[in-house]
C-alpha positions in Angstrom: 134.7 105.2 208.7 132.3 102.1 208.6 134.2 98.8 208.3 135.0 97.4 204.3 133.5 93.7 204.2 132.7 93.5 199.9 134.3 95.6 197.4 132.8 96.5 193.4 134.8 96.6 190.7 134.0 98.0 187.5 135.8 98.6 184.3 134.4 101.9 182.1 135.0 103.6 178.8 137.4 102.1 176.2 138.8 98.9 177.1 142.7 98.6 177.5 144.9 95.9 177.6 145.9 94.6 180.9 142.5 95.1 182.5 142.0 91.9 183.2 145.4 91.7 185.1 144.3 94.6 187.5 140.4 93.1 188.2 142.4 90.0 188.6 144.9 91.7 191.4 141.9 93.3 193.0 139.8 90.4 194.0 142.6 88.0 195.1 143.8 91.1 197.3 140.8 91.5 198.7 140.2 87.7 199.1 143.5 87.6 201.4 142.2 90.5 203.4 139.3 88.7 203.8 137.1 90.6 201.8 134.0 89.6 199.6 134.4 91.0 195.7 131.4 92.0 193.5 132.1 91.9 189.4 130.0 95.1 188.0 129.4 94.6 184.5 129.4 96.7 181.9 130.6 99.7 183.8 128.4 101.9 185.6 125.6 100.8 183.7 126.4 97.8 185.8 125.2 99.6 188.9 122.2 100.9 187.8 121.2 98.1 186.2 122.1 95.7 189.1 124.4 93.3 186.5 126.1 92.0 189.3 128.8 89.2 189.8 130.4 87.4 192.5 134.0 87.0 191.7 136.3 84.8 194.1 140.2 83.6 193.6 139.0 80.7 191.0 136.6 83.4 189.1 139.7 84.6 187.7 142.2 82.3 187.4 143.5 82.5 184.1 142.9 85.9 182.6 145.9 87.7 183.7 146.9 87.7 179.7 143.9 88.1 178.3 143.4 91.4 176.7 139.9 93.1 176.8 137.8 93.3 180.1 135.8 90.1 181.5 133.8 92.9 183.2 132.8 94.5 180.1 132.9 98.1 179.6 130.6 100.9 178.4 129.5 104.9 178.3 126.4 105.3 180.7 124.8 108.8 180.1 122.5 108.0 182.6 124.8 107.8 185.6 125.5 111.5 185.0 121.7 112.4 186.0 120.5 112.4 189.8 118.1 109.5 189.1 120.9 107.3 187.7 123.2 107.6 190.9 120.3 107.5 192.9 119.7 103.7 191.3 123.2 102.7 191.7 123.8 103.7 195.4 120.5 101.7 196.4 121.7 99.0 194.4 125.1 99.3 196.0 123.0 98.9 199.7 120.7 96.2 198.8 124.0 94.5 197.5 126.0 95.0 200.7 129.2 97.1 198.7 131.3 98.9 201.0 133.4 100.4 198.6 134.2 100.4 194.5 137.5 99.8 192.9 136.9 101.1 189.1 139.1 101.3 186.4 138.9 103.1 183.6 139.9 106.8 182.2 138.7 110.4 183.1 135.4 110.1 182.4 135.5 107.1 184.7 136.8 109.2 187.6 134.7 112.2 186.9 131.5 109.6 187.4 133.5 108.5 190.3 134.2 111.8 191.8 130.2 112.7 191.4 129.1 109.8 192.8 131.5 110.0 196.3 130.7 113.6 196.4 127.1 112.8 196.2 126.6 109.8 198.5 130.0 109.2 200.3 130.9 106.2 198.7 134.7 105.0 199.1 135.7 105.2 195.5 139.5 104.5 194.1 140.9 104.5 190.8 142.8 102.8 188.3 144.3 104.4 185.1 142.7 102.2 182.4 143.1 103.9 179.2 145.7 103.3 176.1 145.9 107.2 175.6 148.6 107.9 178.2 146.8 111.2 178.9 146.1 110.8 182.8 147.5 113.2 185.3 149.0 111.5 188.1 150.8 108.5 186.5 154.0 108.0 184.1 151.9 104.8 182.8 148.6 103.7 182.2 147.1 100.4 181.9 147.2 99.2 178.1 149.6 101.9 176.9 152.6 99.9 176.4 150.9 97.2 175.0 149.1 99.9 173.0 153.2 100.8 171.8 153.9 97.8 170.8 151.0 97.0 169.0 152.0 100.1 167.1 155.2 99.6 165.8 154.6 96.1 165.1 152.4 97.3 162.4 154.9 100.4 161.6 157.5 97.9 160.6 155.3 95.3 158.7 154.0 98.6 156.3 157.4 100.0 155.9 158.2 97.0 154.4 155.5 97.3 151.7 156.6 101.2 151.6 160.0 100.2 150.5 158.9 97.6 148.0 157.0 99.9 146.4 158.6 103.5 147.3 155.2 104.7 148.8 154.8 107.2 151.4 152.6 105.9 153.9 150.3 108.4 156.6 149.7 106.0 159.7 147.4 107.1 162.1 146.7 106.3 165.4 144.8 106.6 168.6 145.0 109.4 171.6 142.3 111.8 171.6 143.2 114.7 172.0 147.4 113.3 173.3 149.9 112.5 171.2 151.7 110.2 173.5 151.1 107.0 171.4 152.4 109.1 168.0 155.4 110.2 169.8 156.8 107.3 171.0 155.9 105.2 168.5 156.7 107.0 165.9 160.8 107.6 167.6 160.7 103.7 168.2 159.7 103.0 164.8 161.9 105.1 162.8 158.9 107.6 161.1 160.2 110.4 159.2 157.6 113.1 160.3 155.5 112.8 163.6 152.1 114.9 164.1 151.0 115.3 167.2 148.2 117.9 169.0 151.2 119.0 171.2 153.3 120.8 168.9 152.2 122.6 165.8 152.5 120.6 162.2 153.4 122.4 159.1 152.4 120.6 155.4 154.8 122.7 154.3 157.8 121.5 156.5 156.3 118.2 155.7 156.9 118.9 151.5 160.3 120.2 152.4 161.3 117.0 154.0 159.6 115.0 151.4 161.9 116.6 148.1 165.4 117.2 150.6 164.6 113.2 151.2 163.9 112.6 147.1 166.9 114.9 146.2 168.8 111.9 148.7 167.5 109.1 146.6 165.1 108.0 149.8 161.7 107.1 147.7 159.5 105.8 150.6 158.8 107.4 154.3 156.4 107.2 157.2 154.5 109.7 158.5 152.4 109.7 162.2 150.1 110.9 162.8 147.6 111.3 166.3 144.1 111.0 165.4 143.7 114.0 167.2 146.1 116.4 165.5 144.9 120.5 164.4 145.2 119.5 160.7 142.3 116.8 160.8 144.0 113.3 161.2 145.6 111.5 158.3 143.4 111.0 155.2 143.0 115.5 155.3 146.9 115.2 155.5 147.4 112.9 153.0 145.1 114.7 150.7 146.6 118.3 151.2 150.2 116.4 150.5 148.5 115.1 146.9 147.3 118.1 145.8 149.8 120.7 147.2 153.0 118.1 145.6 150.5 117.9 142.5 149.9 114.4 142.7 154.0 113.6 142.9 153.9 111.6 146.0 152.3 107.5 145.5 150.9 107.8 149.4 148.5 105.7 151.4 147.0 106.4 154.5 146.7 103.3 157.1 143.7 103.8 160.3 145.1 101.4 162.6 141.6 101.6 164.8 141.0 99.6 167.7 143.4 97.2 167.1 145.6 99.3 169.4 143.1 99.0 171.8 143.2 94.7 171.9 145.5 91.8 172.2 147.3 89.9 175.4 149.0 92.8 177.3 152.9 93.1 178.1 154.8 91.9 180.9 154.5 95.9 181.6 151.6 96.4 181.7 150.6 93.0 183.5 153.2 94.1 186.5 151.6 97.5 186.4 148.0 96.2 186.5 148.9 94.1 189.3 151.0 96.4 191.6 147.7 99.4 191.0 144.9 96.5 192.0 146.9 95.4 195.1 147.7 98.7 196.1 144.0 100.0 195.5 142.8 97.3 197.8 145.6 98.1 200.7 144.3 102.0 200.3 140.3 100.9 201.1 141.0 99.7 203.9 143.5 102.1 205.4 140.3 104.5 204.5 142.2 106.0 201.3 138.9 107.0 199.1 138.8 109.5 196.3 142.0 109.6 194.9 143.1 107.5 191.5 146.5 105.0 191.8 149.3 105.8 189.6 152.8 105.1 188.7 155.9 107.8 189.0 159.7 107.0 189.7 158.8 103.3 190.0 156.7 103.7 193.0 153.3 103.5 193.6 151.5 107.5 194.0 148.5 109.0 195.0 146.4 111.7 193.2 143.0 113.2 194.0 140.3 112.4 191.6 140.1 116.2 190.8 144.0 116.5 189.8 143.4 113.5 187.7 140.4 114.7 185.6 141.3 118.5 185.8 145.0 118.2 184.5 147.1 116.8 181.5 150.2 114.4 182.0 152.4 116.7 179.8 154.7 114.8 177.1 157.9 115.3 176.6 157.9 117.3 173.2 161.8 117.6 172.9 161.5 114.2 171.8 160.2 115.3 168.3 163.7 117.1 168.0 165.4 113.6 168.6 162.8 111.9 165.8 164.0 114.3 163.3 167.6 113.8 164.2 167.6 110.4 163.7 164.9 110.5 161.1 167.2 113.1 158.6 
């Protein structure tokens, strides 16, 4: 193992909230260990492109709350072809970096995983992604921001629903995990939750609709994950219309990439800071292809390949509670 002297960091894929925090624990870690720090921007476009940065202890000074990534971030087809990595390693070389720091989701550490497998680059991992769907951690970077973000908006619509007795589909972000439904939907009081996890029903949905009329309730919340079987919440909403013939005044609500933006939480700024420290400390024990995660409140471990080849289950019993407290 060749001695670490500069260490890249990169942030790829969607952007997260708290991002900033962990670049931000990275380079002052590495400053103290006496370590040079290369900014790669825009991802691994970033090292193919040579868009590179020097970034000291005054460099980033003041972005610990800032949301978004003063890297940048991007998709880069191109590092997925043997010329691309071929680019980025001899950039790597001519730049004198030992070792990269990236952060970002699994399609981050699947580059990340190709690349060290390819040309024996020291490579560790941050979980950078709102979605919550990374093996290997209880937490990623940006999700409880992501939460919050959430139910803010939850509560500032119900209030409209209420005022007006409208039933209101909310979706949200996740892929293909319903992590930031589920929780945000329990925390914010929703009467029906959809998530890819567990299978919906429209007509379960109707059911609880009239029993909730029959009650004299005239307004309710739905969530929904954008990534649900049905087809996300405007194809909801519409089967609702036309299956209740029309008897329901409902609104569906996108909330986008807002989720995705805005200063992170204490959270997820402790979280950011504890994964860049400890991703530093790993480099230079010789730690290299594995991603840094959170479980039980202590800092974990977990090859690149567990990370991209297996889901972080969620907790479905939790819909059981949500209808509970929701009846």
């Amino acid at each position: 193992m060749f001695p670490i002297r500069k260490i890249g960091v990169l942030t790829s894929g969607g952007d997260s909230p708290g991002m900033n925090a962990a670049i931000r624990a990275v380079v002052r870690t590495a400053v103290n260990k006496g370590l040079e720090v290369v900014g790669i921007r825009y991802g691994y476009r970033g090292l193919i492109e040579k868009d590179f940065m020097p970034l000291t202890r005054s460099s980033v000074t003041g972005i610990l709350q800032r949301g978004g990534t003063i890297l940048k971030s991007s998709r880069c087809p191109e590092f997925r072809t043997d010329e691309g990595l071929a680019t980025a390693y001899k950039n790597m070389q001519e730049e004198g970096i030992d070792a990269l720091v990236v952060i970002g989701g699994d399609g981050t550490f699947r580059g990340a995983l190709h690349f060290q497998a390819t040309y024996k680059v020291p490579i560790i991992g941050l979980p950078g992604t709102i979605d919550n769907d990374i093996f290997g951690t209880t937490s990623t970077i940006g999700y409880d921001t992501a939460l919050n973000t959430v139910v803010e908006a939850v509560d500032k619509l119900r209030d409209t629903a209420n005022s007006h007795d409208i039933l209101f589909f909310v979706e949200v972000m996740g892929r293909d995990a319903g992590f930031l439904a589920m929780n945000s939907g329990l925390a914010s009081g929703a009467d029906y939750i959809m998530i890819p996890e567990a299978k919906s029903s429209i007509d379960v949905l109707l059911q609880k609709l009239e029993r909730e009329r029959s009650l004299h309730k005239s307004s309710n919340i739905i969530m929904v994950a954008e990534g649900e079987a049905l087809g996300g919440a405007q194809k909801v909403a519409d089967e609702v219309k036309v299956r209740s013939g029309n008897k329901y005044q409902a609104r569906v609500t996108v909330l986008g990439h807002i989720q995705r933006g805005g200063s992170p939480t204490c959270f997820d700024r402790v979280l950011a800071s504890r994964l860049g420290y400890t991703a530093v400390v790993e480099l230079l024990k010789g730690t290299k292809g594995v991603m840094v995660g959170l479980k039980h409140n202590k800092m974990t471990l977990t090859p690149f390949e567990n990370a991209t080849n297996r889901r972080n289950p969620l907790n479905t019993e939790l819909l059981e509670v949500a209808e509970v407290l929701s009846a």
